[in-house]
C-alpha positions in Angstrom: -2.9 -20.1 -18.6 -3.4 -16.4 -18.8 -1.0 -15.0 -16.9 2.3 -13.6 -18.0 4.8 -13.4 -14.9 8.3 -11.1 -15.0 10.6 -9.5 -13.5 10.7 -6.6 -16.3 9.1 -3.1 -15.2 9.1 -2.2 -18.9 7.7 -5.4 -20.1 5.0 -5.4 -17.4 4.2 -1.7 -18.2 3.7 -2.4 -21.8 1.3 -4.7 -20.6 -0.5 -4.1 -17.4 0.5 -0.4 -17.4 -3.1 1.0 -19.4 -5.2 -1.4 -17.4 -4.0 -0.2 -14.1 -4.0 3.6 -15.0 -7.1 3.3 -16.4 -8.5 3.2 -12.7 -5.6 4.4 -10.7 -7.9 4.9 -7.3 -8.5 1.4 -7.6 -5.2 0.1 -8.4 -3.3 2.9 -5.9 -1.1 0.4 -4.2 -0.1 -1.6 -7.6 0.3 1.6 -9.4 2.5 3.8 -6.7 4.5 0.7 -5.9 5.8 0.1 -9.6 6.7 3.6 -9.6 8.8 2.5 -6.9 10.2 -0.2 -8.5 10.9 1.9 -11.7 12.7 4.2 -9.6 14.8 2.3 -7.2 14.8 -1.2 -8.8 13.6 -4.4 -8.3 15.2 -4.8 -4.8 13.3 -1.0 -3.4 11.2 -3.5 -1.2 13.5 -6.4 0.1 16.6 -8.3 -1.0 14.5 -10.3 -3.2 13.5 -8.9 -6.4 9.9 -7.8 -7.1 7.9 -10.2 -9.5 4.8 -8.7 -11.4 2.0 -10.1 -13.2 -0.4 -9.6 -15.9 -3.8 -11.5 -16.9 -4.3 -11.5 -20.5 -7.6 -13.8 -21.3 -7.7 -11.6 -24.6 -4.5 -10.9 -26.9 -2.5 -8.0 -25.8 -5.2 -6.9 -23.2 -4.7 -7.3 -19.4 -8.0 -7.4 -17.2 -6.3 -7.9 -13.8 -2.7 -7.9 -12.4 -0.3 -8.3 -9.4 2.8 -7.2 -7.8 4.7 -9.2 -5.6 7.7 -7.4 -3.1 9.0 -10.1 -0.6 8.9 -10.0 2.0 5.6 -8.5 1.5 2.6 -9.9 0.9 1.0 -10.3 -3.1 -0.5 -7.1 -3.8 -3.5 -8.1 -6.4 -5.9 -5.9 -8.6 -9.6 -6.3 -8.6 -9.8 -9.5 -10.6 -12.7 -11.8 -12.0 -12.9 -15.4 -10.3 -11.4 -16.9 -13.3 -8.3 -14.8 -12.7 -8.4 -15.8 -8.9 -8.2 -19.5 -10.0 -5.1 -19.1 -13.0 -3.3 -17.2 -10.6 -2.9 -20.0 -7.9 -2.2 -22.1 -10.1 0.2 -20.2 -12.4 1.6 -19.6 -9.2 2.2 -22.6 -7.8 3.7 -23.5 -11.2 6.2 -21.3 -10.7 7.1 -22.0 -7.2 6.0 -18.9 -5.4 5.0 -19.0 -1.9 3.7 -15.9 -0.8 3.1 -14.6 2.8 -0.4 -13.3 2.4 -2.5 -11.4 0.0 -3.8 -7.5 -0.2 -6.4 -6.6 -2.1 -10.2 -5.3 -2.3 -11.8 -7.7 0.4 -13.9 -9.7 -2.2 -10.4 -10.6 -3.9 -8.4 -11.4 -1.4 -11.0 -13.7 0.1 -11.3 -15.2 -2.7 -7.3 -15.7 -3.2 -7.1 -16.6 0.4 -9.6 -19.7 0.1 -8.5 -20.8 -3.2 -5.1 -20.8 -2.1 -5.8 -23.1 1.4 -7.8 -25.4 -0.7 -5.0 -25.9 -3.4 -2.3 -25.8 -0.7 -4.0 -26.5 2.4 -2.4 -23.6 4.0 -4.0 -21.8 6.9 -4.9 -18.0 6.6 -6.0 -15.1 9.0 -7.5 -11.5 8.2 -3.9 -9.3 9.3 -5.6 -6.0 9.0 -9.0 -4.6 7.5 -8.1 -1.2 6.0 -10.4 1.5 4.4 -9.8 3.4 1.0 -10.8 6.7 1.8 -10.8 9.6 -1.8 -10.3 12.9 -0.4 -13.3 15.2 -1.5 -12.6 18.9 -0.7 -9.9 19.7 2.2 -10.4 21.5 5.5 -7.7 23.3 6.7 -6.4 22.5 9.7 -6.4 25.4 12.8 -3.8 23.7 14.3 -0.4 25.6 15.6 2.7 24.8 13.6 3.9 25.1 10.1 4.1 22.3 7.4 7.3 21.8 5.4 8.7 19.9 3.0 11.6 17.1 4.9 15.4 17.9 4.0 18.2 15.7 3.7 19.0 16.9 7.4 15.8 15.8 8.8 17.2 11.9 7.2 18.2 10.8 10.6 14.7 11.8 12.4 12.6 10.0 9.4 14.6 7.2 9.7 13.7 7.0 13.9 10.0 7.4 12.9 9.7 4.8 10.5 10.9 2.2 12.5 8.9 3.4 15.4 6.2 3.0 13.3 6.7 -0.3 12.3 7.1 -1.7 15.7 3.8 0.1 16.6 1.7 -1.7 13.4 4.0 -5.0 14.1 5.3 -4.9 10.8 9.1 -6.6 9.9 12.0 -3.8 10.8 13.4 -3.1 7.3 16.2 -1.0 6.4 14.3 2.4 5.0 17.5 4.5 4.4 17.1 4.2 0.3 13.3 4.8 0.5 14.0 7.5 2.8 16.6 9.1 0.5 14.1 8.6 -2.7 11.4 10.4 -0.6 13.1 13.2 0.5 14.4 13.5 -3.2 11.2 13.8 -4.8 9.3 16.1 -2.0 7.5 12.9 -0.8 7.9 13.7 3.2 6.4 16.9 4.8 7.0 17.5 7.9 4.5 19.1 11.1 6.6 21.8 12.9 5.3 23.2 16.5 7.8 25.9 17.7 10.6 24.6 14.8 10.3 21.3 16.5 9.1 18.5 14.3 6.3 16.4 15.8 4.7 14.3 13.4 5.0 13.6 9.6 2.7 12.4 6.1 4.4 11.1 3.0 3.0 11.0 -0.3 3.7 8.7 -3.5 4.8 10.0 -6.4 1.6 11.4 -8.9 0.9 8.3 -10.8 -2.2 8.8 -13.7 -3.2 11.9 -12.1 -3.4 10.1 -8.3 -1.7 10.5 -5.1 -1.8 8.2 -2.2 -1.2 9.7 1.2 1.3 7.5 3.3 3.1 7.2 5.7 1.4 9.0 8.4 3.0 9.2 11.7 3.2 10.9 15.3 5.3 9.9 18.0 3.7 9.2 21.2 4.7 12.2 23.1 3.6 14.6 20.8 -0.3 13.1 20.1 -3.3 14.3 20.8 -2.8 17.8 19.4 -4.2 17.2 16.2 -0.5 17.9 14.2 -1.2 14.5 12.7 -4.4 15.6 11.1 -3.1 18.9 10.3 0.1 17.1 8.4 -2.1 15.0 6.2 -4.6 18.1 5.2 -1.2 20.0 4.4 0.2 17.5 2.3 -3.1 16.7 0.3 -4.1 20.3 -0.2 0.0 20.2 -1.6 -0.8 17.3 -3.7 -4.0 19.0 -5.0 -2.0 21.8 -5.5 1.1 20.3 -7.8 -2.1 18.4 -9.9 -3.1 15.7 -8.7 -6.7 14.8 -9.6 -7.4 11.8 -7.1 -5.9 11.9 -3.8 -6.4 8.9 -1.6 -5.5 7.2 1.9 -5.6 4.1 3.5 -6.9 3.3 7.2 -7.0 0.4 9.7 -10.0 -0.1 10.7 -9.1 -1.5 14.2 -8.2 2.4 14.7 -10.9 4.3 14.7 -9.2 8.0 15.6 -7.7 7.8 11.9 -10.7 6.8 10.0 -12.7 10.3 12.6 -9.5 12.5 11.3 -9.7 11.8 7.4 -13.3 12.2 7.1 -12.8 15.4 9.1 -10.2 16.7 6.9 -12.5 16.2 3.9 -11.8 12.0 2.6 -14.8 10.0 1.6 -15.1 5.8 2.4 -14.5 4.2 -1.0 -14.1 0.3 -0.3 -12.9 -1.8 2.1 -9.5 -4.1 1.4 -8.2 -7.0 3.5 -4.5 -7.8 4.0 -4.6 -11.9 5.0 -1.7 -13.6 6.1 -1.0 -16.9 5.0 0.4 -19.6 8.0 1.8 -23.3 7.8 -0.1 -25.8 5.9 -2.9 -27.9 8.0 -1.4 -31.4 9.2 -3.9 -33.6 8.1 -5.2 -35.0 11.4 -6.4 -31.0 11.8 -10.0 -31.3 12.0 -12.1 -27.9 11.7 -12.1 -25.0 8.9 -9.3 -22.7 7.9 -9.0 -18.6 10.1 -12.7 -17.0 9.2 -12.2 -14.2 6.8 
């Protein structure tokens, strides 16, 4: 097999690093979340420790890649078929079991189905997200003031991002470190209306010249003003600002108010990803076809 599985940052850098900077729009999820990792650990996403992977059909050149942070689900580059196919097995072979797949929607169907007919687990399409590249931004006329979070707003983002997760029906997790590492770095600004914040965009750090926008978030009491738009054209004009050459968000596609706002603020539809969640394996008296993707 091809693929070359660790728990090394360094290692996997040395390896995967060039391919995935090399097209760092593409890769933004793989790319910002090993920054993560290199800054916080292995454990920055879960008590289990991240595994990573690199596809070398050539010596000492990688062509695709993965990241995996349990609880969540494998996070996988755009990869040829051949790649698809290793990887279930390499995995397997190791004894991972992972909850689901994200990735470009070609990919990840293609994981999903391989991996039911290797395993005969069950899969279902999660959420259907849009890349969007931010083109030029448009100020927002909004009323209010954007500024950076401080460590006594902690308590506040903390509130938010487990509102949040309730909202997207995502696993509580305990964000306090992430939180910390965010506010650290400059990664949270903040929407002020009257010196009362009411909604808030995060941003990863610059990887290869990229930034990815996220989270972004508004509690329910304060929407429909447009602070959350204005938040996330602050922060990406900031991120232009301090460099960055590619600026980038994701959107579900089941909520059509984000995909209107980016696009107003000045972000472009790129590709379409899937996240897919994996269930318990078909009992063989099952008649029928796996979830459509």
């Amino acid at each position: 097999m091809s693929w070359v599985i660790t728990g090394d940052v360094a290692k996997y850098d040395r390896a995967a690093g060039g391919f995935l900077k090399s097209r760092p729009v593409e890769n933004t999820v793989l790319v910002t979340v090993v920054e993560s990792l290199r800054a916080r650990g292995l454990t920055a996403y879960g008590d289990a420790p991240a595994v990573l992977g690199s596809w070398m059909p050539a010596a000492g050149c990688a062509a695709a890649a993965f990241v995996h942070t349990p609880p969540f689900p494998l996070l996988l580059s755009v990869m040829p078929g051949q790649a698809v196919g290793e990887l279930v097995e390499a995995l397997i072979a190791d004894g991972r079991r992972p909850p689901g797949v994200t990735a470009r929607r070609e990919v990840a169907e293609d994981f999903a189905t391989r991996w039911h007919a290797v395993t005969g687990v069950d899969f279902e399409v999660w959420e259907r997200r849009r890349l969007y590249r931010l083109g030029d931004v448009r100020p927002s006329a909004t009323p209010g003031r954007a500024r950076l979070a401080r460590p006594a707003d902690r308590d506040l983002l903390l509130a938010w991002y487990r509102a949040a997760e309730r909202e997207m029906r995502e696993r509580p997790g305990d964000h306090g470190a992430a939180v910390d590492d965010r506010i650290e770095y400059g990664g949270v600004t903040l929407w002020e209306r009257d010196g009362v914040p009411v909604s808030l965009a995060g941003r990863t750090r610059m990887v290869a010249g990229m930034v990815r926008i996220a989270p972004v978030y508004t509690p329910p009491e304060h929407r429909f003003h447009g602070y959350g738009g204005a938040v996330t054209a602050a922060v990406s004009q900031a991120a232009i600002d301090a460099g960055a050459e590619e600026v980038v968000v994701f959107a579900d596609l089941a909520n059509p108010g984000s995909n209107a706002i980016y696009q107003r603020i000045g972000y472009q539809p790129l590709d379409d990803y899937l996240v897919i969640s994996f269930g318990a394996p078909r009992r063989p008296t099952r008649t029928g076809s796996p979830s459509a993707v």
